[in-house]
C-alpha positions as CSV (number, residue, x, y, z in Angstrom):
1,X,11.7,-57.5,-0.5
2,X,8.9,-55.1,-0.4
3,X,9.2,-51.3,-1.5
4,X,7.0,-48.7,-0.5
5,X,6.8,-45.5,-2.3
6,X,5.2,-42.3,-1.0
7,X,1.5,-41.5,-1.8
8,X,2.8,-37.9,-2.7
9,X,5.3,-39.6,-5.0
10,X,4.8,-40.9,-9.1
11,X,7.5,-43.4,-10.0
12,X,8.4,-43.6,-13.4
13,X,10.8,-46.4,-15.1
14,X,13.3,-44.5,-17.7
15,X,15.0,-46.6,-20.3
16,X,17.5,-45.2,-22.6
17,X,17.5,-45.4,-26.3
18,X,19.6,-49.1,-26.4
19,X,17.9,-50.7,-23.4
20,X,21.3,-50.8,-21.8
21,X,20.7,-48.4,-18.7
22,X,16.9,-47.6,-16.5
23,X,16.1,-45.7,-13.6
24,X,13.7,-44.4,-11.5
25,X,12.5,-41.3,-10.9
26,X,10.1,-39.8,-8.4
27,X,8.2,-37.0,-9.4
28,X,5.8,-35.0,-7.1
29,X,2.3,-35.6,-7.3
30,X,1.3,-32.1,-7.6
31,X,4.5,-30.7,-9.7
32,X,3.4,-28.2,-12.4
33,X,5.8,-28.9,-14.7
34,X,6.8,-33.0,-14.3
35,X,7.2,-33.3,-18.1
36,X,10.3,-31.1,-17.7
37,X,11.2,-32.7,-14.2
38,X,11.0,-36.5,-15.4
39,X,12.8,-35.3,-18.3
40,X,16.0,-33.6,-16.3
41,X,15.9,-36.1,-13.8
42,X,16.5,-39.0,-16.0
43,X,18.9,-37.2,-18.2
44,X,21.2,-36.6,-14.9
45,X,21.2,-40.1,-14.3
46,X,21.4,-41.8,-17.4
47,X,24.0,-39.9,-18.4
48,X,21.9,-37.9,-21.8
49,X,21.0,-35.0,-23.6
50,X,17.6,-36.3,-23.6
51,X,14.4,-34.2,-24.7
52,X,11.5,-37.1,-25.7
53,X,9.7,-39.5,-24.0
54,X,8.2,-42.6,-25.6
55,X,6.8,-46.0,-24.4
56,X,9.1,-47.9,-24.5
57,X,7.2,-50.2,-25.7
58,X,6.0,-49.5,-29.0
59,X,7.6,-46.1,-29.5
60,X,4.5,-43.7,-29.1
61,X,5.2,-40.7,-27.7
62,X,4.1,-39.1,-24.0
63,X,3.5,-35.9,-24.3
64,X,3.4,-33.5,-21.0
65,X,-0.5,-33.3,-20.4
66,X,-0.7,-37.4,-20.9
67,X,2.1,-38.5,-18.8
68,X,0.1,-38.5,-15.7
69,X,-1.8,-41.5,-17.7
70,X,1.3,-43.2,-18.3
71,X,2.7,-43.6,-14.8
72,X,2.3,-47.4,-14.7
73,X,4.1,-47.9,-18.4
74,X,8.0,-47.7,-18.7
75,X,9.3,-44.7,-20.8
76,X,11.7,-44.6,-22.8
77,X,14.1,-41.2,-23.2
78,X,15.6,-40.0,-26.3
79,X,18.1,-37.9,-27.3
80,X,18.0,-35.5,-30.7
81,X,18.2,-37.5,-33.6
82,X,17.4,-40.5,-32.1
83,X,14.5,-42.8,-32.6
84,X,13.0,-45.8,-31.1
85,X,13.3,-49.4,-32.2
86,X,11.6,-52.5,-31.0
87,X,14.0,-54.7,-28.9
88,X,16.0,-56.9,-31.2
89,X,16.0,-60.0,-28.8
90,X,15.4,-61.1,-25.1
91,X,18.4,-62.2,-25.0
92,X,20.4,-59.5,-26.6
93,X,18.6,-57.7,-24.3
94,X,20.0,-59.2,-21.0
95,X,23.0,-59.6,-22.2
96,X,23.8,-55.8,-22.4
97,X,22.2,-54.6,-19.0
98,X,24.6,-54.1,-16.2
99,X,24.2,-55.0,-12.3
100,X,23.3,-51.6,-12.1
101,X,20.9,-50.9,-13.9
102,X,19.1,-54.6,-14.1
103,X,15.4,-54.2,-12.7
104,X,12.1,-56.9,-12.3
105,X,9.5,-55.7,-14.1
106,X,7.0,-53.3,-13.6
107,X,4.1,-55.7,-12.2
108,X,6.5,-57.5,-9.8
109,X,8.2,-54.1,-8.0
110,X,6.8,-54.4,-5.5
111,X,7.2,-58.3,-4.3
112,X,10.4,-59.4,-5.8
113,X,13.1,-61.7,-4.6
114,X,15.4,-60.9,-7.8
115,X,18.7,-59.5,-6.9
116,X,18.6,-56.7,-8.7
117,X,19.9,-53.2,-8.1
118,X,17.5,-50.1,-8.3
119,X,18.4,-46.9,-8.6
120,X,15.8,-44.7,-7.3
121,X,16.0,-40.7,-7.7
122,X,14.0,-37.8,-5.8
123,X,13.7,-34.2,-6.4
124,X,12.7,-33.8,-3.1
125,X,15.1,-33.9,-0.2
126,X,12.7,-34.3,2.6
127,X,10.2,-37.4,0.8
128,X,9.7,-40.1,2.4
129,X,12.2,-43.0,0.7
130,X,11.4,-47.0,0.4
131,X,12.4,-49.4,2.9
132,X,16.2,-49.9,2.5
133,X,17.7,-53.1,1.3
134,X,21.5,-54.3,0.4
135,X,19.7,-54.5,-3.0
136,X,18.9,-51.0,-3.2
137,X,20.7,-48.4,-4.1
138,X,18.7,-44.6,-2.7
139,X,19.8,-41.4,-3.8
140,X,17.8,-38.7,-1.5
141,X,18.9,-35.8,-3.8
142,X,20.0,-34.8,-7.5
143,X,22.3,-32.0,-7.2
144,X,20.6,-29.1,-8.7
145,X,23.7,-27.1,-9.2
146,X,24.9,-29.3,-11.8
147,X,25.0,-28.0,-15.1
148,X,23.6,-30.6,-17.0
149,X,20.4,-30.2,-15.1
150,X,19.7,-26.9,-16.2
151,X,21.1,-27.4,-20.0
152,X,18.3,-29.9,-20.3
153,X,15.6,-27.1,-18.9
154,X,12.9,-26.5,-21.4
155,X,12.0,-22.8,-22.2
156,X,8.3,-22.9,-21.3
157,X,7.5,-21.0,-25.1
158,X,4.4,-22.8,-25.0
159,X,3.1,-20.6,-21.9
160,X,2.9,-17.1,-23.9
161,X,-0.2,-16.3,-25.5
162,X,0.0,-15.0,-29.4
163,X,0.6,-11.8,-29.1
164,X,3.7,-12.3,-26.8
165,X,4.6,-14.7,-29.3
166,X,4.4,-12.4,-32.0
167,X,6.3,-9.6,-30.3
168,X,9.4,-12.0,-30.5
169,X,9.1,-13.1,-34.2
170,X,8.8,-9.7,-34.7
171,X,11.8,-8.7,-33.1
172,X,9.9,-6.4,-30.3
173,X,11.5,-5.6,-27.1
174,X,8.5,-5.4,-25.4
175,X,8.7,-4.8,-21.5
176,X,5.2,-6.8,-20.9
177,X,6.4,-9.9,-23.1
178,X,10.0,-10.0,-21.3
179,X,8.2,-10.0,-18.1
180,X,6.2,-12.4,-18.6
181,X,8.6,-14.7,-20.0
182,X,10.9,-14.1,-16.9
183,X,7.8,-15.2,-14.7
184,X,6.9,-18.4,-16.2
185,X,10.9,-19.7,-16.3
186,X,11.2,-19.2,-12.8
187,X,8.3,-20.6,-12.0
188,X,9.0,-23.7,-13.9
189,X,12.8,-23.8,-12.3
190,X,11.2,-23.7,-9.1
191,X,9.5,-26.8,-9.3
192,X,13.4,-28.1,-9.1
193,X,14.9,-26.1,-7.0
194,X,13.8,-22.8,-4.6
195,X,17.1,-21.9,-3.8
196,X,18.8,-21.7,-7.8
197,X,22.6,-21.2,-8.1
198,X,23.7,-18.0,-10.0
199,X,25.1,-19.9,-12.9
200,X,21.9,-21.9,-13.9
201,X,19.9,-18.6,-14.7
202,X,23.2,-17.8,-17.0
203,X,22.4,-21.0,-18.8
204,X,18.8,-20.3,-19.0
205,X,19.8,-16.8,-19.7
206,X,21.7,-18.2,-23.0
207,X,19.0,-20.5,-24.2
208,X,16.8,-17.7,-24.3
209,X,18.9,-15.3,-26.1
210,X,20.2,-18.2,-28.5
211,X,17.0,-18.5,-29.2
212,X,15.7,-14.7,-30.4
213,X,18.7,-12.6,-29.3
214,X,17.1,-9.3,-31.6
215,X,14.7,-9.4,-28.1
216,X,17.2,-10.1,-25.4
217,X,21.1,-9.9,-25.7
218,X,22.3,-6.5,-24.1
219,X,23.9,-3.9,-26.5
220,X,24.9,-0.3,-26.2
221,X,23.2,2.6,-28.9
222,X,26.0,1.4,-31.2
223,X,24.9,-2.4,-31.8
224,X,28.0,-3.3,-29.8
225,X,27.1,-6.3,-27.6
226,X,27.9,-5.8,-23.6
227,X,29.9,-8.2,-21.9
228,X,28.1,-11.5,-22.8
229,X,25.0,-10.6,-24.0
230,X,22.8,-11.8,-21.1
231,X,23.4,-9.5,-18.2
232,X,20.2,-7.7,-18.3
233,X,17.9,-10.8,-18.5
234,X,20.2,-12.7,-15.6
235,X,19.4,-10.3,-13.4
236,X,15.8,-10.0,-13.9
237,X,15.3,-14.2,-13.5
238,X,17.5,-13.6,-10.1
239,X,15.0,-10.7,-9.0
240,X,11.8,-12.9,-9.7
241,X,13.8,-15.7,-7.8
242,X,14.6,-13.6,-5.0
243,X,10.9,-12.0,-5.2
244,X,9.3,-15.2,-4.5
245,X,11.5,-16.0,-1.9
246,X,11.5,-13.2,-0.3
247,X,10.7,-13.7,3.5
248,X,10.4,-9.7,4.3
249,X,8.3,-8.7,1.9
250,X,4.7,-10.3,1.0
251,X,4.1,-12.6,3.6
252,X,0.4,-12.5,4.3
253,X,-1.3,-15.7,5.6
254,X,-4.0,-17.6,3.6
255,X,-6.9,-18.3,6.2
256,X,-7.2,-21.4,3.9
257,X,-3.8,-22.6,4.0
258,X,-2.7,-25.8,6.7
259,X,0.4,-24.4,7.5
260,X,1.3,-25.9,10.9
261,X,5.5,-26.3,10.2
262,X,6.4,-23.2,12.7
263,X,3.6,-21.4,13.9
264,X,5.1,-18.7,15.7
265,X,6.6,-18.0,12.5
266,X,3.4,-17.8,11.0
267,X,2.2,-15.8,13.2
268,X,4.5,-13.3,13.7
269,X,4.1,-12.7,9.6
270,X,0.1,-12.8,10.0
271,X,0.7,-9.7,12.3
272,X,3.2,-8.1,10.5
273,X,1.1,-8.5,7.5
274,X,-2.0,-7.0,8.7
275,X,-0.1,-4.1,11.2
276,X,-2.1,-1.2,11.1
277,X,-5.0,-2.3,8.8
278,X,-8.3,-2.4,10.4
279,X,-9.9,-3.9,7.6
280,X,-7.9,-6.2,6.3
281,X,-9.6,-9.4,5.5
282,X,-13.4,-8.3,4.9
283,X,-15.9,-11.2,4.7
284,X,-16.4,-11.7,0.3
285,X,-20.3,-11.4,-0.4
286,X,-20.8,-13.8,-3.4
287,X,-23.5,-11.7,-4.5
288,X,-21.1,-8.6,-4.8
289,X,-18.3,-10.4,-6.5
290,X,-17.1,-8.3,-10.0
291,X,-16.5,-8.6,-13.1
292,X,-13.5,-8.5,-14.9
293,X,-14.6,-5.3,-16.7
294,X,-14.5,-4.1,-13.3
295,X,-11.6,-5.3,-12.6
296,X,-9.7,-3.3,-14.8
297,X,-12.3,-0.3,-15.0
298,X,-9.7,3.5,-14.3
299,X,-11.3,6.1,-15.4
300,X,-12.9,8.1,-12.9
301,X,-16.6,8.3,-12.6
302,X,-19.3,8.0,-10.8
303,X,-19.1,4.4,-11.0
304,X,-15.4,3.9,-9.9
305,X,-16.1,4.8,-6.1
306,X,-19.0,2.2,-6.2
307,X,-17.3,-0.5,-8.0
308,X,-14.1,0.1,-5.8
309,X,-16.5,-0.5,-2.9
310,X,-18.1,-3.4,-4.2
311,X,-14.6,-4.7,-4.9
312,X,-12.4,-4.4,-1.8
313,X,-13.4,-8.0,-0.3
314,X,-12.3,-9.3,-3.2
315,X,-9.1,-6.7,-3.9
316,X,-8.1,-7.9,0.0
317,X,-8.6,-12.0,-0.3
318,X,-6.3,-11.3,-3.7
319,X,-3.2,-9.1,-2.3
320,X,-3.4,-11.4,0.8
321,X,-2.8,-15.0,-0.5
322,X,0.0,-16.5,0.4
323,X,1.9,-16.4,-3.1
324,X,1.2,-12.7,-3.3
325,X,0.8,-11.1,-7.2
326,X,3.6,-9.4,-8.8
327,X,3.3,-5.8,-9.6
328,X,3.1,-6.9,-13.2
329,X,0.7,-9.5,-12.5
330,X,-1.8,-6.8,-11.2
331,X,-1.5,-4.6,-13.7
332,X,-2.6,-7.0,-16.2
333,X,-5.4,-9.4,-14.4
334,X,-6.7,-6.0,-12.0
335,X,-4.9,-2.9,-12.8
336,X,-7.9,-0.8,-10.8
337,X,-5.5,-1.6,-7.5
338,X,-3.0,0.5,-9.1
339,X,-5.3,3.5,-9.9
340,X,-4.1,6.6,-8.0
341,X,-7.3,7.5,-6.9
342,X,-7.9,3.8,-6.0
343,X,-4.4,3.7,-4.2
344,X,-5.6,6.5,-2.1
345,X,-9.1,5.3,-1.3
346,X,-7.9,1.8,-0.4
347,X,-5.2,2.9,1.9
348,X,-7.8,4.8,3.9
349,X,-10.0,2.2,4.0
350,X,-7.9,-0.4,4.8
351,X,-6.6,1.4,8.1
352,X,-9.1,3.7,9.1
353,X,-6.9,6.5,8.6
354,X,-6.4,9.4,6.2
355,X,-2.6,9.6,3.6
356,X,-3.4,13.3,3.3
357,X,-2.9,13.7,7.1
358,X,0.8,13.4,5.7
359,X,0.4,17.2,4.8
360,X,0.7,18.2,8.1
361,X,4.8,17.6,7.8
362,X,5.2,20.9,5.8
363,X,4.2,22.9,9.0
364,X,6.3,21.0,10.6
365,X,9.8,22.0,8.8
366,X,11.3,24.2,11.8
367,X,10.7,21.8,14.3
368,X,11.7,18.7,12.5
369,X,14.7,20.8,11.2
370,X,15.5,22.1,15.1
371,X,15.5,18.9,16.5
372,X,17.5,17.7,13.4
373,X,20.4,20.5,13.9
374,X,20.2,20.3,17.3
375,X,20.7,16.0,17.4
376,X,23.8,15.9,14.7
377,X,25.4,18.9,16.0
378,X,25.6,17.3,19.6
379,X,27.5,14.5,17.9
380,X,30.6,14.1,15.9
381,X,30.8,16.4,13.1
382,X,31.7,13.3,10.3
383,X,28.0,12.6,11.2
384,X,26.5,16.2,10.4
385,X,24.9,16.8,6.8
386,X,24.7,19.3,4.5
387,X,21.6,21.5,5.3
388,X,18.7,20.0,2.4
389,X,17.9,22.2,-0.5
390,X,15.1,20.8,-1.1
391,X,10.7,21.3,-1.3
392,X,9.3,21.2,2.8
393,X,8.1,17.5,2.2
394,X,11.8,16.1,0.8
395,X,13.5,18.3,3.8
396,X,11.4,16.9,6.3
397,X,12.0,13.0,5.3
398,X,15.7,13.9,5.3
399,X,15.9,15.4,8.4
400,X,13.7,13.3,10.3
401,X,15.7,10.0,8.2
402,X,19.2,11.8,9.6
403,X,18.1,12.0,12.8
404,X,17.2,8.4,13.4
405,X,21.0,7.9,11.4
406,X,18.9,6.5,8.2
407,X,18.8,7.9,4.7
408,X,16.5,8.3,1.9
409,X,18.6,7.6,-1.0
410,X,17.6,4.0,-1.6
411,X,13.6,5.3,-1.0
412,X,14.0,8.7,-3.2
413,X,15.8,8.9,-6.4
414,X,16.9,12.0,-8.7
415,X,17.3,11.1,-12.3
416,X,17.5,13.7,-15.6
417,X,16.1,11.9,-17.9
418,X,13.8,8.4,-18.3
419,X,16.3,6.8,-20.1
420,X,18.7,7.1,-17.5
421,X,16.9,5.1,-15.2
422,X,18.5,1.9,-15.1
423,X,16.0,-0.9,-13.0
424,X,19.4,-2.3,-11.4
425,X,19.4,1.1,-9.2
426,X,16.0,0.6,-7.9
427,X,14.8,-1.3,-5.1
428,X,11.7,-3.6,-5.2
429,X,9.9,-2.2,-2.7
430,X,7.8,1.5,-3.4
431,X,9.8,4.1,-4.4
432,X,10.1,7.2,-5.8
433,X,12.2,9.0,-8.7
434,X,12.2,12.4,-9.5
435,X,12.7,13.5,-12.9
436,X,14.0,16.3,-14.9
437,X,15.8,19.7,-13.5
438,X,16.3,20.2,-9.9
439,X,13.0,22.0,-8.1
440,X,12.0,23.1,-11.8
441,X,9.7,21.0,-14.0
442,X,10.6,18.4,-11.9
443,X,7.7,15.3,-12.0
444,X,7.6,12.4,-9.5
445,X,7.0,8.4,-10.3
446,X,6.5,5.8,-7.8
447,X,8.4,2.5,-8.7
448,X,7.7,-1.0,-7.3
449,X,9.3,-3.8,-8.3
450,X,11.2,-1.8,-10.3
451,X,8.1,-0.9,-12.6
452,X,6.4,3.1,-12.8
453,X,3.3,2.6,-11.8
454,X,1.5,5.5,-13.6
455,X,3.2,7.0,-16.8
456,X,1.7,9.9,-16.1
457,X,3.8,10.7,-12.8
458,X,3.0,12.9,-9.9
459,X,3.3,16.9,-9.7
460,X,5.0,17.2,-6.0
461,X,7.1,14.7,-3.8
462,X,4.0,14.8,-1.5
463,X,1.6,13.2,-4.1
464,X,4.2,10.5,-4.8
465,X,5.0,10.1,-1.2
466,X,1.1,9.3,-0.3
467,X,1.3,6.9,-3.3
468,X,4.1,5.4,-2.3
469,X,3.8,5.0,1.6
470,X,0.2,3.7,1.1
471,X,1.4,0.3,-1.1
472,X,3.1,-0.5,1.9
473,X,-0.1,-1.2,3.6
474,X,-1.9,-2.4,0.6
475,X,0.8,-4.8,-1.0
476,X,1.5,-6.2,3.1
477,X,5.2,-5.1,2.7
478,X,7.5,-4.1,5.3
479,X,9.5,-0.7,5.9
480,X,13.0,-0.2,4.1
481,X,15.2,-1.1,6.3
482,X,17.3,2.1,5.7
483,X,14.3,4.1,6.5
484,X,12.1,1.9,9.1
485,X,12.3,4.3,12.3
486,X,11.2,6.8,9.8
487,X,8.4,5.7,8.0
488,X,7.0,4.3,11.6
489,X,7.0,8.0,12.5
490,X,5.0,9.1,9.6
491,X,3.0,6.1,10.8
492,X,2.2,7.0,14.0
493,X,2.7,10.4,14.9
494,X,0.5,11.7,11.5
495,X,-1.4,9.2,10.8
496,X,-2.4,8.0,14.1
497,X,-1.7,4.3,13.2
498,X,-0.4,2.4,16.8
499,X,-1.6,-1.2,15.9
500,X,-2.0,-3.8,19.0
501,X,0.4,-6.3,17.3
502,X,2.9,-6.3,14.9
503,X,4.8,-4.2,13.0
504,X,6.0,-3.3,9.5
505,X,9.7,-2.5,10.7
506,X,12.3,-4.9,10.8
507,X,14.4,-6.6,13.5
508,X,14.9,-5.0,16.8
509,X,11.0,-3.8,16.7
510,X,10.8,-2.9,20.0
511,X,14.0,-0.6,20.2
512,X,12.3,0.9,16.7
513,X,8.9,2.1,18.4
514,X,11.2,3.1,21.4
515,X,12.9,5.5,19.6
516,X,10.1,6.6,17.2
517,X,8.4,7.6,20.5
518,X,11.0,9.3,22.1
519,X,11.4,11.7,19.1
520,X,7.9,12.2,19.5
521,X,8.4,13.0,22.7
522,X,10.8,15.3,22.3
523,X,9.2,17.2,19.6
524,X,5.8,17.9,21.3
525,X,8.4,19.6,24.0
526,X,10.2,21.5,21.4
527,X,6.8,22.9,19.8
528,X,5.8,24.2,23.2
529,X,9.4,25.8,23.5
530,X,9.4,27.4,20.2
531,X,5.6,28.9,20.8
């Protein structure tokens, strides 16, 4: 019988604590986290709550940056509060093991006549398995969804640096530490699974809080706690998951990357990626290449144009990899990106165009609002809206978003206070949120990911709209969908961006630009009527 594993593949032997029951699990050659993986994996199929490996042999144990080294011993698993002890006799030993479970040794895997039965486990649905045998028994898959699997997960504590660490045996709800937390568990659950079922980030959810729930458990002003406790922090591990799975939003190619599986795909994503941008992917000089003082250098001087020049080969190469950074991500390794001015400058010279041609719209208003009136009151009248009371900016976006029968309201929020922001209301993708009294006082933020930005805000809806609009050519993101026709017509007919290929609307694109021109169209007619 001979067994070939997988050169992508590690196998390790898993005894538990009696010797009574083994496996074997496969474990990917580049996981980041197989300490956790080998540890779930052989938990699910020896039946345990296990959380140690040792050798088996004399009881020292593996710890996660040695286990690589170990791949040729057999391991042994332990539960809490047990221990290892040395075998108490060969034949003790053999008399306890089951068909099931009985397996050659480790030297003679792979050319053994013994009839034995191996079990043999993969994370990975799509590895390559040995050579079947009526000796064998090959399970393909662990199911993922079950709960044991994720009861077993290890909080990746180690993975916060001291002062994150501190802000939690302090007691410190800090937004920057619960971030970062929320990054580094979904990262590790996705070397299991990409697709993770609801109810395993509720588990994670409740190891977390169980373990400092001062930081995380949701209550009201009163102390009362809401619900269960964990709603808050579910959600945000299901918006990282969803974040890095996302297939409309980030989805710039990595020159560097082989990725051959559907290159149509890939292509279409390459050109929806780099729509509009003329300069998109400069060539890095190594001689230009900056510092991280630069990196994170905002004040505005007579350095930050230079050092924002210097940059942008770098800035580019960054934003474009294939696993794109987080908003939060930015902020902390190069917050420069996120500079307003920088914003600005980078949008214009990553497309060759100018945001502030956006200003033009406020001469606009009567045509945009004539062509409005006179399109929803040639249709039903359950589809006409109230006139806008608004600033020109806001009324143009609303009538122009009316027209095309899309809406603002996911892209422009209206809020009294701070506080009554709640990150569940906003989307992902740039927006913006005005707060304090209607047209009075009023100051505008631009959210992505569902974090501001700039605390200091912005003083009109037309600052926050440039802001705003330009991350969607800097960060490689598509249109909202609610609004794609039009932010393609800012796009084109005042900004003069008509790219050769690609687009950053969604779906039908074609019918999109069809009608984006048409409107266009129709209002260079209605100017000439009106003069």
């Amino acid at each position: 019988m001979i067994c070939t594993f997988s050169d992508m593949k590690i196998p390790y032997i898993v005894w538990n604590a009696e010797r009574i029951q083994k496996t074997i699990i496969l474990v990917d050659d580049d996981c980041e986290a197989p300490y956790n993986t080998l540890i779930l994996n052989a938990s699910i199929k020896l039946d345990l709550n296990g959380s140690v490996l040792v050798l088996e042999s004399n009881g020292t144990p593996v710890e996660d940056e040695v286990l690589p080294y170990f791949k040729n011993e057999v391991l042994m698993l332990l539960q809490p509060g047990e221990y290892w002890q040395p075998p108490k006799s060969d034949s003790s030993l053999t008399s306890g093991l089951s068909l099931s479970s009985t397996l050659p040794p480790r030297n003679d895997l792979l050319n053994s006549s013994t009839n034995s039965t191996i079990t043999i486990d993969s994370i990975d649905q799509e590895i390559p398995m040995m050579v079947s045998s009526e000796n064998i028994i090959i399970s393909e898959s662990t199911d993922c969804n079950a709960e044991t699997w994720w009861k077993n997960f290890k909080i990746p504590w180690e993975k916060l640096n001291s002062n994150q660490i501190q802000n939690l045996e302090n007691k410190i709800r800090d937004a920057g530490t619960i971030t970062r937390l929320t990054q580094i568990i979904v990262d590790d659950m996705r070397c299991f699974k990409k697709v993770i079922p609801i109810r395993a980030f509720k588990i994670i959810a409740k190891k977390v809080i169980n373990s400092y729930p001062s930081v995380f458990i949701d209550i009201d002003r009163d102390g009362v706690i809401l619900g269960d406790g964990s709603h808050k922090l579910v959600q945000k591990l299901i918006d990282r998951n969803n974040y890095l799975n996302r297939p409309l939003y980030k989805r710039a190619l990595d020159s560097n990357t082989n990725n051959t599986a559907n290159p149509v795909a890939n292509k279409k994503m390459f050109l929806s990626a780099r729509a509009g941008c003329s300069n998109w992917d400069p060539e890095i000089v190594s001689s230009q290449m900056v510092s991280d003082k630069e990196k994170k250098a905002t004040d505005i001087n007579e350095d930050f144009y230079t050092i924002l020049e210097k940059s942008y080969p770098e800035i580019r190469k960054y934003l474009n990899n294939v696993i794109s950074p987080t908003i939060s991500t930015i902020k902390e390794e190069w917050p420069i990106i996120l500079s307003p001015k920088s914003i600005i400058w980078h949008f214009n010279k990553l497309t060759g165009s100018n945001i502030n041609l956006l200003d033009k719209i406020n001469e606009d208003v009567e045509i945009i609002k004539s062509l409005w009136f006179k399109k929803t009151h040639n249709t039903s009248s359950a589809s006409v809206e109230k006139e806008v009371v608004a600033d020109d900016s806001i009324k143009c976006l609303t009538y122009i978003a009316q027209y095309f029968g899309e809406s603002i309201e996911d892209f422009f929020l209206v809020s009294k206070t701070m506080s009554d922001i709640h990150n569940d209301d906003l989307p992902l993708t740039p927006s913006i949120v005005a707060v304090g009294d209607a047209q009075e006082n009023e100051i505008f933020f631009v959210f992505v990911e569902r974090e501001n930005i700039d605390l200091q805000g912005y003083g009109t809806f037309m600052e926050a709209l440039k802001v705003a609009f330009s991350l969607y050519f800097i960060l490689n993101l598509k249109y909202p969908p609610k609004l794609q026709a039009t932010f393609e017509l800012l796009q084109r007919m005042y900004l003069k961006i008509h790219p050769d290929a690609g687009s950053k609307s969604r779906g039908k694109v074609t019918q999109t630009k069809k009608k984006v021109l048409n409107y266009m169209l129709k209002f260079n007619n209605h100017s000439l009527q009106i003069k």
